[in-house]
C-alpha positions as CSV (number, residue, x, y, z in Angstrom):
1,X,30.4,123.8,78.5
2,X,33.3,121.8,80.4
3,X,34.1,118.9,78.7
4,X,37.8,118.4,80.5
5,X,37.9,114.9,81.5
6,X,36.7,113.7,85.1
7,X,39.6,112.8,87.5
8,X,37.7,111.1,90.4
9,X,39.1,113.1,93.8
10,X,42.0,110.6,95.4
11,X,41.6,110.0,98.9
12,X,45.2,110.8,100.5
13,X,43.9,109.3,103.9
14,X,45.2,106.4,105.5
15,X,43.3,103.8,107.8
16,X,45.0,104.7,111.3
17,X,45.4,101.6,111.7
18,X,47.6,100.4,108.4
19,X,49.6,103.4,109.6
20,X,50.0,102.0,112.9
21,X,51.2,98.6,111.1
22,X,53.5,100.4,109.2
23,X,55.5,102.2,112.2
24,X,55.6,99.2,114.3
25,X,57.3,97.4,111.2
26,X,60.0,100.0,110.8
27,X,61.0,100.6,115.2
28,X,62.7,98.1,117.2
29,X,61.2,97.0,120.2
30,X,63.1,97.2,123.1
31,X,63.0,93.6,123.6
32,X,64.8,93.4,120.3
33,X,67.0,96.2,121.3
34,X,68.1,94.2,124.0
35,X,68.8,91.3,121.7
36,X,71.0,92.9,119.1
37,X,73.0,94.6,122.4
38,X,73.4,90.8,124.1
39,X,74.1,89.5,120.3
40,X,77.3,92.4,120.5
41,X,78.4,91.6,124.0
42,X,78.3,87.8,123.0
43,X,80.7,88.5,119.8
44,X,82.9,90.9,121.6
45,X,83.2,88.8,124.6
46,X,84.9,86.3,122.0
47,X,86.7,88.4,120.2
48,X,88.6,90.4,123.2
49,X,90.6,87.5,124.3
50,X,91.7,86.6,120.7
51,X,92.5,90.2,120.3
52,X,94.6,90.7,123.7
53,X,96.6,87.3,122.5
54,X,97.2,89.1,119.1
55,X,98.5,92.4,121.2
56,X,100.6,90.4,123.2
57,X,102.0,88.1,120.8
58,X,103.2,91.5,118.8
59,X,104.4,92.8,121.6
60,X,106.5,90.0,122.6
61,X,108.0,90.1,118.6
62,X,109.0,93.5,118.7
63,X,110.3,92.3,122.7
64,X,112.2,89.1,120.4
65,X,113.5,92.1,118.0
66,X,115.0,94.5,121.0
67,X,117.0,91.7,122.0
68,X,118.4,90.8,118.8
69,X,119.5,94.0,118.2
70,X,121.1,93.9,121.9
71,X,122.8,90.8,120.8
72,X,124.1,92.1,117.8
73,X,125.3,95.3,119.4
74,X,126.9,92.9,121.8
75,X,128.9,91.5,119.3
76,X,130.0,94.3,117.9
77,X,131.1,95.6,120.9
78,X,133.4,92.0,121.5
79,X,134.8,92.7,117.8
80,X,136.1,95.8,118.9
81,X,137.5,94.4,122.6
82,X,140.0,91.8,121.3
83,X,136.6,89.4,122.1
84,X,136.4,90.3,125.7
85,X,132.5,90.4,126.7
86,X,131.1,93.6,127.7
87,X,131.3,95.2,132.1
88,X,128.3,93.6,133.6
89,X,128.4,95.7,136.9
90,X,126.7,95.5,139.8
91,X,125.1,98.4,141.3
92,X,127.8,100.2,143.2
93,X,130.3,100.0,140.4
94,X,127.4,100.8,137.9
95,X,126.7,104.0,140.4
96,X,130.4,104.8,140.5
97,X,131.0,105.0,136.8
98,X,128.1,107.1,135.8
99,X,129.3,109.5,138.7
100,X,133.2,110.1,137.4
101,X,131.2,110.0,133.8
102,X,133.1,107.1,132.6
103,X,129.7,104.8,131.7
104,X,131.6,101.6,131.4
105,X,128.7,99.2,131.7
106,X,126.7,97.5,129.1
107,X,123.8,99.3,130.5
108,X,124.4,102.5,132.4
109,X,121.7,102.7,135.2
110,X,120.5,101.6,138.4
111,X,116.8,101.7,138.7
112,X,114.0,101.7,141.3
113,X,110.5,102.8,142.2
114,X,111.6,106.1,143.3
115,X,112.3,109.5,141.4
116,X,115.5,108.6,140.7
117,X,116.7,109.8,137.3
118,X,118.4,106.8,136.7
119,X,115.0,105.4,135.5
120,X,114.0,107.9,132.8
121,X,117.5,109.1,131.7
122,X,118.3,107.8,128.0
123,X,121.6,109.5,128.0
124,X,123.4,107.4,130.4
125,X,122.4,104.3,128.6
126,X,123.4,105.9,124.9
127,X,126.7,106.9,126.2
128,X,128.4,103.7,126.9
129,X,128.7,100.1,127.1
130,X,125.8,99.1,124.1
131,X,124.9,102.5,123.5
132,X,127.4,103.6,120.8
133,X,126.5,100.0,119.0
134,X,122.6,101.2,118.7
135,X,123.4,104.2,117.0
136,X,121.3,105.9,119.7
137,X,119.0,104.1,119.6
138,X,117.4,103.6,123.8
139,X,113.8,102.0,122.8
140,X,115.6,98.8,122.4
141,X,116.5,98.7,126.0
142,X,112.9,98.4,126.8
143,X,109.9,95.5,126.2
144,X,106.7,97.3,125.0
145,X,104.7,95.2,127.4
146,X,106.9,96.7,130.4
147,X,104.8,99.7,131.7
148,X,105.1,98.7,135.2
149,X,105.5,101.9,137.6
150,X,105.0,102.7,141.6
151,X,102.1,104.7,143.0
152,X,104.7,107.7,143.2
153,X,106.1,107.3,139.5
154,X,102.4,107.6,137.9
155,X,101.5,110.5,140.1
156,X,104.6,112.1,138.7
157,X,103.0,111.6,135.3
158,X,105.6,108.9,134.1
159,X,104.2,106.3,131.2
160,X,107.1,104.0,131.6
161,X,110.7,102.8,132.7
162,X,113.8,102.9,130.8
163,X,115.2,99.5,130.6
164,X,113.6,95.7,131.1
165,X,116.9,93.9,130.2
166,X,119.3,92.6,132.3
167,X,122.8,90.8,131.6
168,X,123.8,87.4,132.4
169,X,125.9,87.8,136.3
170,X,128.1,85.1,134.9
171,X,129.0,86.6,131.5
172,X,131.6,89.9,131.1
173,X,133.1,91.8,133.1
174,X,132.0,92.1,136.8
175,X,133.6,94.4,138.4
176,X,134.5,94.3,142.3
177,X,132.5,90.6,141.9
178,X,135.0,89.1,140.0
179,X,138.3,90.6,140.1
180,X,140.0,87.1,141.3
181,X,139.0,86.0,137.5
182,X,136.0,84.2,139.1
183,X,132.5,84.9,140.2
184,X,132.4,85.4,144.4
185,X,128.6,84.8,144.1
186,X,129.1,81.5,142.4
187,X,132.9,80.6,143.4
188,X,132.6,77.2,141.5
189,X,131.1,78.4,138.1
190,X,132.8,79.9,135.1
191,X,132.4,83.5,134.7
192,X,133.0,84.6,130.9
193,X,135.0,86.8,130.3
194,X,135.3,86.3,126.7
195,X,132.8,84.9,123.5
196,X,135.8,82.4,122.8
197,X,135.8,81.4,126.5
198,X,131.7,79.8,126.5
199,X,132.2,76.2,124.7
200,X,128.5,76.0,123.8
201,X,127.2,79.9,123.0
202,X,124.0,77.9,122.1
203,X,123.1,77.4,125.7
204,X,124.7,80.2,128.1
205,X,122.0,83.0,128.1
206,X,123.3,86.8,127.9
207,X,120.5,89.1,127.9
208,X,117.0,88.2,129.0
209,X,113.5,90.4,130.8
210,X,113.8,90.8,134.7
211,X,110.7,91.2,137.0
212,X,110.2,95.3,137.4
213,X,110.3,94.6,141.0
214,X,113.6,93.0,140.7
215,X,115.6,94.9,138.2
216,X,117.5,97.5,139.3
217,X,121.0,97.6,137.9
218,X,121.7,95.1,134.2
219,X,123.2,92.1,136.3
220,X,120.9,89.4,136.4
221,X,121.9,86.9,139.2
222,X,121.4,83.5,140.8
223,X,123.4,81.7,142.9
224,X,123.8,77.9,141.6
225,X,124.3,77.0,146.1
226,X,121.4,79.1,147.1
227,X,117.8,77.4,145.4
228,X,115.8,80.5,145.4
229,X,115.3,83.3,143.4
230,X,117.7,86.4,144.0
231,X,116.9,87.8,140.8
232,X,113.5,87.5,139.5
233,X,113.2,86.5,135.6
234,X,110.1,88.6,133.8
235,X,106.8,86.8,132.8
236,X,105.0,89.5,130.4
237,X,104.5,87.3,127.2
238,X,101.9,85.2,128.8
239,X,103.7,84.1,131.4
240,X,107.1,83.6,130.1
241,X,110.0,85.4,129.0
242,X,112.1,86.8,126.0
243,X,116.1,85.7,126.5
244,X,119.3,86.1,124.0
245,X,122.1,83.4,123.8
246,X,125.9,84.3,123.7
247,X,125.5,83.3,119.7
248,X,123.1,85.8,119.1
249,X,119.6,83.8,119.0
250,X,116.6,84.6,120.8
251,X,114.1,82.4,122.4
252,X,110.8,82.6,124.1
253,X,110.0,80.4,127.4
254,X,107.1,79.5,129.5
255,X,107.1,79.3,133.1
256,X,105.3,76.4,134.5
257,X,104.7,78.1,137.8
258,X,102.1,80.7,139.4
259,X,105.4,81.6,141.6
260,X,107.5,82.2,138.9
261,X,104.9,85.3,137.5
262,X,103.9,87.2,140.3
263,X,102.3,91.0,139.8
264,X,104.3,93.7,137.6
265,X,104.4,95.5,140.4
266,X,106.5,96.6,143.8
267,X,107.2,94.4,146.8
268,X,105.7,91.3,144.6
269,X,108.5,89.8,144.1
270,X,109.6,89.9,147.5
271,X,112.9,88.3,147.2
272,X,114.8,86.3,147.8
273,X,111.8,84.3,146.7
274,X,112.1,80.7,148.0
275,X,110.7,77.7,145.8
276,X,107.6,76.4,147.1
277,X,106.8,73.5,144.6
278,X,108.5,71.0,141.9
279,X,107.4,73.3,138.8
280,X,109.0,76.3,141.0
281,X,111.8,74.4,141.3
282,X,112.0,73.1,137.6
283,X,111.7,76.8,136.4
284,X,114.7,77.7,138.3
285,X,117.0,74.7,137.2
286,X,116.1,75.4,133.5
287,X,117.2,78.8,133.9
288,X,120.5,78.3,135.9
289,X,121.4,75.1,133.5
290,X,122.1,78.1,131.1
291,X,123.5,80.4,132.9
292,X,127.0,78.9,133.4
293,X,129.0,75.7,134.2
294,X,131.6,74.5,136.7
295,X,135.0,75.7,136.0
């Protein structure tokens, strides 16, 4: 006789449609697909521009920092030279140093949007002027944000230029330009040849970011008679520029014109480039108000 307790049978089944319920509860929809993906774009379309300002704002400090450390080394350099400033050539004497391998200048290339070595080669620019001052040290000579190249230079399989810098005309040294003890490109302004020689360091600038289309060898000049641009200033930090004074500070400006910022790129400068409006024209006298005065 079986007297083991009864278990009633237990249905495993479930009504088709409960299980239906069930699996439509645990899958999106594609119409809710599509929300959450819109929701994404939404928050990334507002975060990309905070995050690009972020970028550039870091890139500009570490741009701030290379120039200090220029400035520094520049100083250095005039400790060592009795106070005399350091050569500011132009390109032919630049050329003409690096070829007898005496690398005189504060910066020792002439660059373009060619092959040239010239704008690769961190030798030259260790070797003289600034170099021994950096302990080696080339990265400083460049802005991270400067990755500006020609068609030919990227197909070569180039990621970036040596140098964004370029040196005050009107300060050191200049060669063939100003062997009568005065600038010939700007006959009626000082040129300084020495620290002691600039009464207000505060306001002469020494080192500051050219336009990639513009830079080619470390003299940066203007002519205070001629109101356009012969040498482009740089706009990568959100349309301004990263400059050095002659006592060693750093400073960040604005341009307040579209002309002022064209393309990172070549043939947009296309220089000289005249001055087509009042904020063109106000950009250009705040720079050349510190670039010398009248002797």
């Amino acid at each position: 006789m079986n007297l083991a307790p009864h278990h009633p049978a237990v249905d495993h089944r479930v009504d088709a449609s409960v299980a239906g319920k069930v699996s439509r509860t645990q899958a999106f929809t594609l119409i809710e697909l599509l929300v959450v993906i819109g929701i994404i774009g939404v928050l990334a379309s507002l975060l990309l521009p905070a995050l690009i300002r972020a970028q550039s704002k870091g890139q500009s400090a570490v741009c701030v920092n290379h120039l200090r450390q220029l400035a520094i080394a520049n100083q250095l350099y005039s400790s060592d030279a009795d106070g005399r400033l350091p050569y500011n050539l132009g390109a032919a004497d630049t050329k003409k140093t690096i070829k007898y391998g005496s690398f005189l200048n504060w910066a020792n290339n002439v660059m373009s949007w060619e092959l040239d070595p010239d704008n690769t080669n961190t030798t030259w620019l260790a070797r003289g002027g600034l170099g021994p001052y950096l302990a080696g040290n080339t990265k400083v000579f460049r802005c991270p944000a400067d990755r500006a190249l020609s068609g030919l230079q990227r197909q070569a399989g180039w990621s970036e230029r040596t140098r964004s810098y370029s040196m005050n005309a009107m300060v050191g040294n200049a060669g063939e330009f100003s062997y009568e003890g005065f600038n010939v490109n700007n006959p009626k302004y000082t040129q300084f040849f020495k620290e002691a020689a600039i009464p207000q360091p505060a306001q002469i600038f020494m080192l500051i970011e050219e336009h990639p289309d513009s830079i080619n060898d470390g003299y940066f000049l203007n002519k205070f008679w001629q109101r356009e641009w012969f040498d482009l200033p740089a706009s990568w930090h959100n349309g301004g520029v990263n400059l050095t004074f002659a006592d060693g500070h750093a400073e960040s400006h604005r341009w307040l014109s579209e002309s002022t910022a064209p393309p990172p790129r070549p043939s947009a400068a296309q220089l000289p480039r005249p001055l087509p409006d009042s904020m063109a024209a106000a950009d250009f006298d705040w720079l050349m108000r510190r670039t010398s005065i009248v002797r």
